[in-house]
Every structure is written in C-alpha cells, then in structure tokens.
C-alpha positions in Angstrom: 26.0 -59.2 -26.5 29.2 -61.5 -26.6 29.2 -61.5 -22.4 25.5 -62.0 -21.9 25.8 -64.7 -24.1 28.7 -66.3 -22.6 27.2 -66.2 -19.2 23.5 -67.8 -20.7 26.0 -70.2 -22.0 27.9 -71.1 -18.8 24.0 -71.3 -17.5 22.8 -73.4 -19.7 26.4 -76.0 -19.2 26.0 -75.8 -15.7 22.3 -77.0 -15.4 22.7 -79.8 -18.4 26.1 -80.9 -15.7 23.5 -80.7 -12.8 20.5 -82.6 -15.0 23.0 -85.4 -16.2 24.8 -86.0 -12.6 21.0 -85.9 -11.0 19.9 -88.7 -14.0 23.5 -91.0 -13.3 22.9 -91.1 -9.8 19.2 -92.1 -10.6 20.5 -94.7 -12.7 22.9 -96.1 -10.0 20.1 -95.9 -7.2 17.8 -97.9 -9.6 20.6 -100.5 -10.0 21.3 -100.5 -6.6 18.0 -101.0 -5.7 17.5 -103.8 -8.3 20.7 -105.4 -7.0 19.2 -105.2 -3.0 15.8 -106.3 -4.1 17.4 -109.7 -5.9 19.2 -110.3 -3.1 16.7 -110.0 -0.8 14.5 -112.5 -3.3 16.8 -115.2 -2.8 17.8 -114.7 0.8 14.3 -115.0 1.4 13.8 -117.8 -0.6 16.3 -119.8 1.0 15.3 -118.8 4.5 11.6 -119.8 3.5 13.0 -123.0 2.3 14.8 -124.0 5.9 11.9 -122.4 8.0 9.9 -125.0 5.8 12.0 -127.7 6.4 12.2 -126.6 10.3 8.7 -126.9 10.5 8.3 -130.0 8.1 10.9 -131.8 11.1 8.9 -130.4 14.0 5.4 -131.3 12.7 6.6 -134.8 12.2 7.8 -135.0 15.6 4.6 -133.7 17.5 2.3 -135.5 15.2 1.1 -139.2 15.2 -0.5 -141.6 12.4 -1.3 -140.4 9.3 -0.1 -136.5 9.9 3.0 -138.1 11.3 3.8 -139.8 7.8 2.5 -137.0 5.6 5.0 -134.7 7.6 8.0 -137.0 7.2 7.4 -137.1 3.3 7.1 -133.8 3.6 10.7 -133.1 5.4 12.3 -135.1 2.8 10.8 -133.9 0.0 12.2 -130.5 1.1 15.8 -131.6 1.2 16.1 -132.9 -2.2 17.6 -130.8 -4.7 16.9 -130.7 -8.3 19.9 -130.7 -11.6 20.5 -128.3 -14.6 19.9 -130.0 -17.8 22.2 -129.8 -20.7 21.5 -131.0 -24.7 18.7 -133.0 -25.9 20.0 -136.6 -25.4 21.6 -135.8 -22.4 18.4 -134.5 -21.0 16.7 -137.7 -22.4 19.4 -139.7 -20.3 18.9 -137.7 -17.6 15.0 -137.9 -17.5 15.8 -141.8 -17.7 18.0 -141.9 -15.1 16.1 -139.5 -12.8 13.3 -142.2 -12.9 15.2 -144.5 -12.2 16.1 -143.0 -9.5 12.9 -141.6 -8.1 11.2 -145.1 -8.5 14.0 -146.7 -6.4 13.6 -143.2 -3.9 10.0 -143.9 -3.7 10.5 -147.8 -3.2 12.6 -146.8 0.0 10.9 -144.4 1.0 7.6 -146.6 0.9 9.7 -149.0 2.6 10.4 -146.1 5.3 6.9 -144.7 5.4 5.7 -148.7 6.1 7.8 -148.6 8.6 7.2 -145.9 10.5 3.5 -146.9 10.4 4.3 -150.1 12.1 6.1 -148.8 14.9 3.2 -146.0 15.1 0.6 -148.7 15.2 2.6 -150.7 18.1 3.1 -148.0 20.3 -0.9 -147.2 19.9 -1.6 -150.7 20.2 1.0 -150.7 23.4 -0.9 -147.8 25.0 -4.2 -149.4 24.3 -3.1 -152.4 26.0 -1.8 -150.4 29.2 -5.0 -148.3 29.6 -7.2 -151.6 29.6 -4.9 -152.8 32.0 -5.1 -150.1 34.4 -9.2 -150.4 33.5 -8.9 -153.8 34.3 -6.8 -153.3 37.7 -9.5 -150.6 39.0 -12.8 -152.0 37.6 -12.3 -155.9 39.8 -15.4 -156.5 40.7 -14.9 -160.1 42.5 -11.8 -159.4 43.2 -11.7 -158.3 47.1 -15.1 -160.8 47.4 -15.2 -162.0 51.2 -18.1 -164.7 50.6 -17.1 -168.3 51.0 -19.1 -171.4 49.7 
C-alpha cells in the first residue's frame, strides 16, 4: 500500500508543480499584458496629441478668416502644458498666478488673433481691389470709342 501510495503521491506533487507554474506564468502574461497595454495608452496619447497639433498647424495654413483664427487658437492651445499642484496655499498661489498668467496669455494672444485678422482682411481687400481692376480693364466701354465731336 506504502508504494501505491507513494506513487499517488509523486502524482498528486507533480500536477500541483504543473497547476502552480501554469497560474505564475498566467500571472506574468497578465502583467505583461497590463504593462504593454499602458504603454500603448500613453504612446497613443502623445502621438494623438502631435497628429492634433499637425493638423491644428495645417488647418491654419490652408484656411482663411474666421476658420483661419479658430485654427491658430487652436495650435496654440495644443502646445501649452499644464503643472502638478502641491499643498493648499501653494495651490491657492498657483491658481493666482496661473491667472495671472492666462489673462496676460489671452491679452497677447488677442493681440495676435487681431492681428492676424487685419492682415487677413488686407490681403481680401487687396484681392478685391485687383479683380475690380482687371473688371475694370476688360469691361471699357468708351474706351476704344472712334467718334469725334
């Protein structure tokens, strides 16, 4: 009885070794797995980030008036980074200072936007001005007149 329960034994040992090596290398696939998958999260973030920016850049190139400003804000809106707060008053301070500093960001860029406008609405008014020229250089009626008083 001794042997057959020896080799039940050895049996038994040998599929509890099996069972626990199958659940630590389930473990270390889960982790793994985890580990890729956060990775992956912020890879993508950041690559979502500068495709927006990219896209931001090359919408305010192509585009004119309005779209043209909205796309600007919108590329530099993208490129500012936020801060990690710290204890109570320091995040009070840091609130202060961070409007502060917005109002003055949103003074200049105001001041950028307003530009930007100005130069969009000469070089419309500039083009408006050439095509009635042109209009104005095919359309001469008593121009080329051959009667004499």
């Amino acid at each position: 009885m001794n042997v057959l329960e020896d080799i039940k034994e050895g049996i038994t040992k040998h599929f509890d070794k099996r069972k626990q090596d199958r659940e630590m290398m389930e473990k270390l696939q889960k982790e793994a797995d985890l580990q890729q998958a956060q990775i992956f999260q912020e890879e993508f973030k950041r690559n979502a980030l500068e495709v927006a920016k990219a896209r931001a850049k090359k919408q305010a190139a192509e585009l004119s008036g309005l779209q043209r400003l909205r796309a600007t804000n919108r590329a530099r809106r993208l490129t500012e980074s936020g801060t990690t707060p710290g204890s109570f008053f320091s995040k009070l301070s840091e609130y202060t200072q961070k409007n502060i500093a917005n109002r003055e960001a949103n003074l200049k860029r105001t001041a950028e936007m307003r530009g930007v406008a100005t130069e969009e609405r000469k070089r419309q008014l500039e083009s408006q001005q050439k095509q009635r020229q042109t209009r104005m250089q095919k359309n001469k009626p008593f121009g080329n007149s051959t009667w004499k008083q």
